[in-house]
Structure formats: structure tokens, C-alpha cells
N, C-alpha and C positions, 0 to 999 in steps of 0.2 A: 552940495547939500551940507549943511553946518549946522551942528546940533546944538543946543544951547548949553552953555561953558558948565553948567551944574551936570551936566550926562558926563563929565569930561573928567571929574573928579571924585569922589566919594568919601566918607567918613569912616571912616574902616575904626572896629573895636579897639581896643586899646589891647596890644600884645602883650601877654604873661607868659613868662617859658612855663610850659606845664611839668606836672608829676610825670617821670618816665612807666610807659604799662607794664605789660605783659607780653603781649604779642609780637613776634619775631616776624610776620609776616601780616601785610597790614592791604587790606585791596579796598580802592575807593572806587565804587559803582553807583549812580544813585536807581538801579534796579537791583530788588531785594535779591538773593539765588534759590528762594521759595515764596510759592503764596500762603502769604495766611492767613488759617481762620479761626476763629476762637469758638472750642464746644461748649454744651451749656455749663459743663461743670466749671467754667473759665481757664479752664489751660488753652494754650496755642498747639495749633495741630499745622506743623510745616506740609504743605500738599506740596509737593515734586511738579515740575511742571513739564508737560509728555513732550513735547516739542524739541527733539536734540539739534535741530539746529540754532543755529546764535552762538554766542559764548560765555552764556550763565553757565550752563551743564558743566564744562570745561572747568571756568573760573573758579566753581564749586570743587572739582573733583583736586582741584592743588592744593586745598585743607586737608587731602589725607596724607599726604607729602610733607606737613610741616607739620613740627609739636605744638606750636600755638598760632591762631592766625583769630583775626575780626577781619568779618565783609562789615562795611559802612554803607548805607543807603538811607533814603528816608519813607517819612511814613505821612501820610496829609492829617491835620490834627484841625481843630476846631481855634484853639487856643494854644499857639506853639510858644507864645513866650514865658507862659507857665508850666507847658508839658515838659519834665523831664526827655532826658534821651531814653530811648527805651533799649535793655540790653539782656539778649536771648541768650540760653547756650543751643547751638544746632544740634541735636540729637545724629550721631554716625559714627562710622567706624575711628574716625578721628575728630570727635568734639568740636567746633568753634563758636566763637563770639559771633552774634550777627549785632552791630549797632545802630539802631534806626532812629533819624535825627528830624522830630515834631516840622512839620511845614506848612503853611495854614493853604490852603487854597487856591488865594491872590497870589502869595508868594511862588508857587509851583506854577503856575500860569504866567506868571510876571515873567519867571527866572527861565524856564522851560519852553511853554509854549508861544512868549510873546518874542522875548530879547535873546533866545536862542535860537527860535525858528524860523520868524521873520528879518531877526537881522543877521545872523549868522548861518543858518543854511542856505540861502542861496548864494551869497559871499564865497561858502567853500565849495559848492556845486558852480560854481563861476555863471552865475546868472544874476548879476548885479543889478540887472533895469530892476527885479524884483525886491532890492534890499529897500526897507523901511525902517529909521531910524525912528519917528515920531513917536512910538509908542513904549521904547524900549528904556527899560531901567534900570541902568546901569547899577546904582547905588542897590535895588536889590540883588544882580547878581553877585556882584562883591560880596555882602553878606550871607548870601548861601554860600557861596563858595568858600568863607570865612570859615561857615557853620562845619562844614566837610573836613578842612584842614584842623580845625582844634581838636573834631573828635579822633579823626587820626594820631595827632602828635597824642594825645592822652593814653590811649591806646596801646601804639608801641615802646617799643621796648628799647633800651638802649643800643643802638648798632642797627637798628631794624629796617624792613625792605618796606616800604611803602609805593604800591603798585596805581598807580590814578588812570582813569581810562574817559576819554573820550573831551570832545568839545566845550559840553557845559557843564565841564571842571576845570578850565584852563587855568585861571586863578590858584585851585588849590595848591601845586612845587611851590612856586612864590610863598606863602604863607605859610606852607610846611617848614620851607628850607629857613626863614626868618625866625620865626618856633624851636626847630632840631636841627641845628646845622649838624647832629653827628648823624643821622639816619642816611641809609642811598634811595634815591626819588628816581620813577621809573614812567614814564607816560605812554599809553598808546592812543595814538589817535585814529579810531574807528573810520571817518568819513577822508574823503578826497582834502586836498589842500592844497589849494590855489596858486597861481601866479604870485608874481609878486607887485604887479601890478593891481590886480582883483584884491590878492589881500588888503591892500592897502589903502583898501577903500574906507577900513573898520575906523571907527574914531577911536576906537581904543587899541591900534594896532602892538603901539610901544609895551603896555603893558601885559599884553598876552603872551608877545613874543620876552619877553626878559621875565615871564614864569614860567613859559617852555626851557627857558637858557638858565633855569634854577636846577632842572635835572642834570641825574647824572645818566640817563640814557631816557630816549626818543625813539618810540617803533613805529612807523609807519606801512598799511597795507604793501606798497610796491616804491621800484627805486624811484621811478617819477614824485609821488607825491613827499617823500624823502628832500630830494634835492629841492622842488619847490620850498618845503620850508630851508632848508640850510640856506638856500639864494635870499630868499625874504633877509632873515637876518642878518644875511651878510651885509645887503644892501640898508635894513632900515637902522638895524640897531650896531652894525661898525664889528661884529662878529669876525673872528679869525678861523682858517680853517684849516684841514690837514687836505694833503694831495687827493682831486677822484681817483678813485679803485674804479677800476672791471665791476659790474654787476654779477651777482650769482648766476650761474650756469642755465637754474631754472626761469630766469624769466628773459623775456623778447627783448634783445637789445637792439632790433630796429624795425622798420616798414609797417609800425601802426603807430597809431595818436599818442599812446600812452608809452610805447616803447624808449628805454634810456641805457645809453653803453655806459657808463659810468654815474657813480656815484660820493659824493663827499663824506670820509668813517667818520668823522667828528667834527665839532665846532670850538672855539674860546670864547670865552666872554669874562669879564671880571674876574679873570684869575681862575675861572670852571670850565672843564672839559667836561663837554657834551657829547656822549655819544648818538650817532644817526644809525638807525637801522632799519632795514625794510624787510620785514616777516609778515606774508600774508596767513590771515586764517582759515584756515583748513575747516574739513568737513568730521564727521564720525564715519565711514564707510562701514563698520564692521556692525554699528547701530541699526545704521539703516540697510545693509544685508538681512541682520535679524527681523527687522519691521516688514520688511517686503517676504520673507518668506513665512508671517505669521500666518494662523488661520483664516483672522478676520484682513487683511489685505489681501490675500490670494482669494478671497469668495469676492471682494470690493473688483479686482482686479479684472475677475471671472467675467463679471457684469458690463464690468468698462469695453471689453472685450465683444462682451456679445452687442453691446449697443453700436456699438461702430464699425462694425466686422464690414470688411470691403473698402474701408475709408482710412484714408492717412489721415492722422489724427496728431494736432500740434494743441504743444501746452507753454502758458506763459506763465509764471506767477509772480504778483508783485504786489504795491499797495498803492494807493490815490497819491499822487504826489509828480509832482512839472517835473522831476527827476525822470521819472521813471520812463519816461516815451508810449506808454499806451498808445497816446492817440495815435502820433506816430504808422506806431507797427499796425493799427487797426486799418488807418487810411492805406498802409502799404499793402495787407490781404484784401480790399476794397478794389485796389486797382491789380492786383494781381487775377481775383475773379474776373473785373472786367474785362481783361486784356488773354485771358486764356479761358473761354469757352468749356474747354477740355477737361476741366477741373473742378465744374459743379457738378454737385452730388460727389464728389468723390474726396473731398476735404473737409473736415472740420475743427475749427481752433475752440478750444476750451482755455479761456481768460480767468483765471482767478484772481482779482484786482481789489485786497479788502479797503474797504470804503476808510476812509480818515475819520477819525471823532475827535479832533482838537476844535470841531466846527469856525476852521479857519476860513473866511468864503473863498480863497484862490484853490481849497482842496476842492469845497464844493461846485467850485464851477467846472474844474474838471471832475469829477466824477460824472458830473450833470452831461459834459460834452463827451465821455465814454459811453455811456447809454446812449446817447444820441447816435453814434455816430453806429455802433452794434447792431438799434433797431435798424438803421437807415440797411444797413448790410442784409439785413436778415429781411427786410420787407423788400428791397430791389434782387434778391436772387435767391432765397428761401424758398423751397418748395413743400408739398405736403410731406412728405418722408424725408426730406433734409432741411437741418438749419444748421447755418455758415458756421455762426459763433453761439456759443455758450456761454453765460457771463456769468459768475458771482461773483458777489461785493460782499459777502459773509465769509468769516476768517475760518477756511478751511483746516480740517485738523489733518495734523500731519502724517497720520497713517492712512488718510484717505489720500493725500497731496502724493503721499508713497508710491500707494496704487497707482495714481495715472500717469507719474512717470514711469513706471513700470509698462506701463501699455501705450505710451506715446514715440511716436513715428522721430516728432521734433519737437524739441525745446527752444524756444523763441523768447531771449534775454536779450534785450536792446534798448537799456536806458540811453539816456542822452548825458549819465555822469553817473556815475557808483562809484564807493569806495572799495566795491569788490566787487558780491554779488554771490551771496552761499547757494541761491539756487542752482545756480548753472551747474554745482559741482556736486550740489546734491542730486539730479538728474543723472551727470554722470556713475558716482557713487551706484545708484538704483540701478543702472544700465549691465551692471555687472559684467563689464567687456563685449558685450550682445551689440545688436547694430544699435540705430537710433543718430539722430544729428541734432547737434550744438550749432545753434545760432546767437553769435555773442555779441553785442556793441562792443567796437573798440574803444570804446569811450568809458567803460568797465574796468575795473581793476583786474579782474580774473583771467583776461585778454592776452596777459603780459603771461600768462602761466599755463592757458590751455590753447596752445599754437594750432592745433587739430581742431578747433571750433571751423564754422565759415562764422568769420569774421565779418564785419557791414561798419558802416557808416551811416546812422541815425540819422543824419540828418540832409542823405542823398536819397530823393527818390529813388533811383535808378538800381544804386547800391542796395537797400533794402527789396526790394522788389526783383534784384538777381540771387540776390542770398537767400531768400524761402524758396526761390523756384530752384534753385540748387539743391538744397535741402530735401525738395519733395522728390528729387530727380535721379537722387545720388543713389550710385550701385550699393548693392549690398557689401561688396567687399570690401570697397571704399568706406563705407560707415564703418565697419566692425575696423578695418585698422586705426581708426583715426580714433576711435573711442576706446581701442586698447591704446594706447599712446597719453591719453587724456585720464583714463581711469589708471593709468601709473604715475602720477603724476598727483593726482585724487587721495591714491593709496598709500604714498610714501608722504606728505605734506599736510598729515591733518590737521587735526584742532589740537591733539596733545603737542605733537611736533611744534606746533606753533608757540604755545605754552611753555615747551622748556628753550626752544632757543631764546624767548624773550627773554628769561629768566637768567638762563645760562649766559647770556650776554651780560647783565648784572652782574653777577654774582663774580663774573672775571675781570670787570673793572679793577 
């Protein structure tokens, strides 16, 4: 497949070194770290947003750590090429800039949902039959990503940290470093990353890779997805390296998918050392201790309890998306009913699968094929006082999410790719050392860090279909040590942990 030679190139603005700012700490997210809404008097009222899992909360809380800092995000505007950028102060215990950069509609669809979603995530989920180049615009992403790195450079300060996160910003180092060659450029890359074969599928491999190779450090969830990019570069773009190291103590250096004994500490390129690093993100435990012992989840909790009293009870939670393995794991309790008798009426999965709204139709045909496949279950062995599965496609809130792991037998996590996977650990977390069993795709990032899951293979019948019958089987005694093991692990490796060593690796360059 060959894209037509104009995808292949773009007109990028005309580069001006900017004014140096103010801020010594500079984080590029294009999610805001609050919602907001405007009261009638017209001030902005920053809403918090309840949900501690992700890594806004976190991201947020390393502005009280720094004397000056801007998050950069943007905001969907009507008319963005007249809308100034718009710039808050955050009301808290330590003040920041938030700067949010006008994006008209097309552009956030173009830049986001089309040429980041279609062409680029299944690329790094390495499901390549599904990459679609035809729609994709290059020449818009350039220019958001442009939009990202100017307000950046503007922003900070002479010497300053500029923090970039994720996929569709790969552009912004490049652009930065062209801008402020005196700033340290720091990237985490949230999702999985590929072969280097798969990667190399992108038409635009060269230049993404030689703006990852513009940092001056590289984080990635786990060692594997680390070494696939250093291997990419070495191979496409002629990159030099330093000797693999031992991988850290805490992750699986072998006998799963994602398992790696070594790992490469740095890269060259053009006279730049790159550092490679693998810190996965962590969870809040001590958060979500507080949420599961509030009023209102111990009475949710109460409930869940009495509804299902006699029945092992398994929970999945994830969203519409080929990643995820839904259907999967649904065909896999389909044929576990079938094949053990013994186990109707006495099991029930509760699916919290929230529906897609980028109304891509490959979301909506699986969504359409999870309902399908839930009824099918529920009308072939559903009785009057039991149904098999539970399903909502409505984005559960997370002191209700709280609650049911709090009251669930298993947790049943088996994408067919993640770059992590915070549920898994947020179960754990909720578990608070008590029994309960982790079922995790090896195919997970989080796989490589909680060795005490029952581990599976998504895409073995056999395997899938021994792993929940393990799970529903397993002694008690056997659960509670495997999830004390797991929730140590949980508890020393959160989301701040995660946070300073990213940082802390910077800062000792």
C-alpha cells in the first residue's frame, strides 16, 4: 500500500526561536487535568474529575512540587485560526498555568480520531490488516503537533523540563528541540510499541523515529516495548547503542509473550544520547482503600453482595475497542458453560464494556457483535433467577466500579494487546490482600509485573477456558497468597512512584 507522495511530506510553519517563558516545568497532554465549565457570572470553574485512576490526577499533583509549571492541552473552537490560545491560572495549593490551544473540530478528528486512530493504533497494537492509510492527514498532524511545541517553547523557561506524553504528539521533541535546543525533552509513550517490523509499516516511520531520537529520555510502560523501540531505530534510522542491562528485579524476565531479560539504557543519534527507560504506571492504592471504605460504596457494595449471595461472581472492565478481547473472553465463558454443567446458576460475569463514541463503524460492529454474542449466552442458559452475563456499555463511575471489585470472586483482564492495563491493579489495590483471583492476558503489559495473576493466552481456546476454570476453582489459601504478593507489588509501584522515577531519570542526565 503507497500513499500518495503529498501524505509523505508537509509544509510545516516557518520556525521563529521564541521568547523564553516562565515555567521551569512544562507538561504537553492534549487532555485538560480538569473539566471546565463556565458560571453565569463568566468565570471558569475547574471541576476535578472523580476518577483516580489514569494519569491526569498524578500529572496534576507534580505542579505542587514545582514553582512554576503550564499543562498544555487543547480546547475545540469554532474558529481556531482567529482564537487566541487561551491561558488560565489553576487555582491550588501551588498555582499553575493551564494553556489550551483553539482546535476547530475537523482538525481534532482529522489529527485524533482519524490519522491517530486508524492509522496508528492498530500499527502499535500490531494489528496491521486493520491499518488504513486513505483517510489520513498527515499535513494536519504536523501542524497540531506544531501548534503543541510552539506553545511549549513559549512557555518555558530557559533550562526547562518539558514533559510530552503519548502517541499523537510524536512530532512535538522534534520541533521543540529545533525551537530550544537549551531545554531537556522527556517522552512517555502510554500505548504498546511494536516490532520493528509492524512499525515499519507507518509511511512516516523516519520522522517519528528521529523526533523520539530528539529526547533526551524515552519511558516506556515495560522492558519489551523499550527494546522494540531501541531495535526499530537501530535498525531503520542507523542509531548507536550502549550494552543490554538485566531488566529490574520487578518485572518477568521470562515464560510469557511480553517477558524480556535485558534491556538497551540508551541510544545515539546525531551526536544525542537518548535515554531508554521502562517505568510502568502505577495505581493510587491508598485512594482507592479510602473509596471502597466510604459510606456510599460499602451500602453499593452491601447490594452487590446481596444480589449475588451464593454465586462466584467475575468482573471485566474495559471499553469497545479489537484491543480489548471482549468477544474473546465472552466466547470463552460461552464454552465454559457449555462444557461444565455444574456451573449454571452458580456463576455470574458482570461486563462493563463502555461503548466507543468516535462512531468509528469497526467500534461499532464490535460493540454490535458483544451484545450479540451476551444475548446469545443469556437466552441459551439463562434461567428465571439467573442470568449468565451482565452487560453495560454506559461508562461506569468509579466508586460504583470500586464496589464490585470489592465484591468480585475474579477479575477477568484479557486483552489481545495493552500497554498496561490499570484495571487489573486497581482490583488488586480494592482487594486489600483478601482472596479474589487475577486473570490477565499475557499480552498485557501489567503481566510482566503481577507474576501471581493466572496468566492465559487470548488467543487459545484451551488456555482461556483453563484460566477461568482455575480461577473459579482456586483454594482460598492459594488466592489470598497470590494477591498478597500482587498487592505488594501494587503498593510499592504506584502512580507517584512512577512519576518521580520518570522525572528522577531526567533530572540525572
Amino acid at each position: 500500500m503507497t500513499p500518495p507522495s503529498s501524505m509523505l511530506t508537509s509544509q510545516q510553519p516557518a520556525v521563529t526561536a521564541p521568547r523564553f517563558g516562565a515555567s521551569s516545568f512544562v507538561l504537553v497532554y492534549h487532555r485538560s487535568p480538569y473539566d471546565l465549565k463556565t458560571a453565569a457570572d463568566g468565570s471558569v470553574e475547574f471541576v476535578d474529575q472523580k476518577s483516580p485512576n489514569g494519569i491526569i490526577p498524578t500529572l496534576r499533583n507534580l505542579f505542587q512540587e514545582e514553582r512554576s509549571g503550564t499543562w498544555i492541552s487543547w480546547r475545540e473552537e469554532a474558529d481556531a485560526a482567529t482564537a487566541p490560545d487561551e491561558r488560565l491560572t489553576v487555582p491550588s495549593a501551588s498555582p499553575f498555568t493551564l494553556r489550551r490551544l483553539p482546535l476547530t473540530k475537523e482538525q481534532i478528528s482529522s489529527f485524533y480520531h482519524v490519522t491517530s486512530k486508524e492509522s496508528f493504533w492498530p500499527i502499535l497494537h500490531s494489528f496491521p490488516g486493520l491499518f488504513s492509510v486513505d483517510n489520513s492527514d498527515w499535513d494536519t498532524f504536523v501542524q497540531v503537533n506544531h501548534s503543541f511545541a510552539r506553545a511549549a517553547c513559549e512557555e518555558a523557561a530557559e533550562g526547562a523540563t518539558i514533559w510530552v506524553h503519548d502517541y499523537n504528539l510524536w512530532l512535538v521533541p522534534a520541533q521543540i528541540r529545533e525551537l530550544r535546543p537549551d531545554v531537556r525533552i522527556a517522552f512517555f509513550h502510554h500505548t504498546p510499541f511494536p516490532s520493528n517490523d509492524v512499525f515499519s509499516i507507518l509511511p512516516w516511520r523516519d520522522e517519528i523515529l528521529d523526533s523520539l531520537l530528539c529526547c533526551d529520555l524515552v519511558g516506556f510502560h515495560i522492558p519489551r516495548y523499550a527494546d522494540n523501540f531501541s531495535r526499530t531505530a537501530i535498525n531503520l534510522r542507523g542509531a548507536q547503542c550502549g550494552e543490554p542491562v538485566p531488566v529490574a528485579e520487578k518485572f518477568r524476565h521470562f515464560g510469557s509473550a511480553l517477558a524480556q531479560p535485558t534491556v538497551i539504557p540508551w541510544l545515539e543519534h546525531n551526536g544525542r544520547r537518548v535515554h531508554v527507560q521502562a517505568s510502568p504506571v502505577g495505581t493510587s492504592p491508598g485512594v482507592i482503600r479510602e473509596i471502597a471504605a466510604s459510606e456510599e460504596v460499602q451500602g453499593m457494595a452491601a447490594q452487590i453482595a446481596e444480589q449475588h449471595a451464593g454465586r462466584k461472581l467475575i468482573i471485566s472492565a474495559s471499553r469497545v475497542d479489537y484491543t480489548k478481547g471482549n468477544e474473546d473472553m465472552l466466547l470463552s465463558y460461552e464454552r465454559v458453560l457449555e462444557n461444565n454443567p455444574e456451573w449454571h446458576g452458580k456463576v455470574e460475569l458482570f461486563l462493563a464494556c463502555v461503548a466507543a463514541a468516535s462512531g468509528m463503524r469497526i467500534y461499532e460492529d464490535i460493540q454490535r457483535s458483544v451484545e450479540e454474542i451476551t444475548g446469545r449466552i443469556n437466552g441459551r442458559f439463562g434461567r428465571i433467577d439467573w442470568t449468565p452475563v451482565r452487560l453495560s456499555t454506559r461508562r461506569t463511575p468509579y466508586n460504583e466500579l470500586v464496589a464490585w471489585f470489592t465484591q468480585s470472586d475474579v477479575c477477568w483482564i484479557t486483552p489481545l494487546r495493552d500497554g498496561l492495563n490499570l484495571v487489573a491493579k486497581e482490583y488488586v489495590a480494592a482487594r486489600q490482600g483478601r482472596d479474589g483471583v487475577l486473570v490477565l492476558s499475557e499480552f498485557s503489559g501489567a503481566s510482566v509485573e503481577l507474576e501471581d495473576a493466572v496468566v492465559t493466552n487470548p488467543y487459545s481456546h484451551r488456555s482461556m477456558d483453563n484460566a477461568i476454570l482455575t480461577a473459579l476453582t482456586m483454594p482460598k489459601d492459594e488466592q489470598v497468597r497470590r494477591m498478597a504478593s500482587m498487592s505488594e507489588a501494587v503498593e510499592e509501584f504506584t502512580v507517584q512512584h512512577w512519576a518521580e522515577q520518570e522525572l528522577g531519570a531526567l533530572r540525572a542526565i
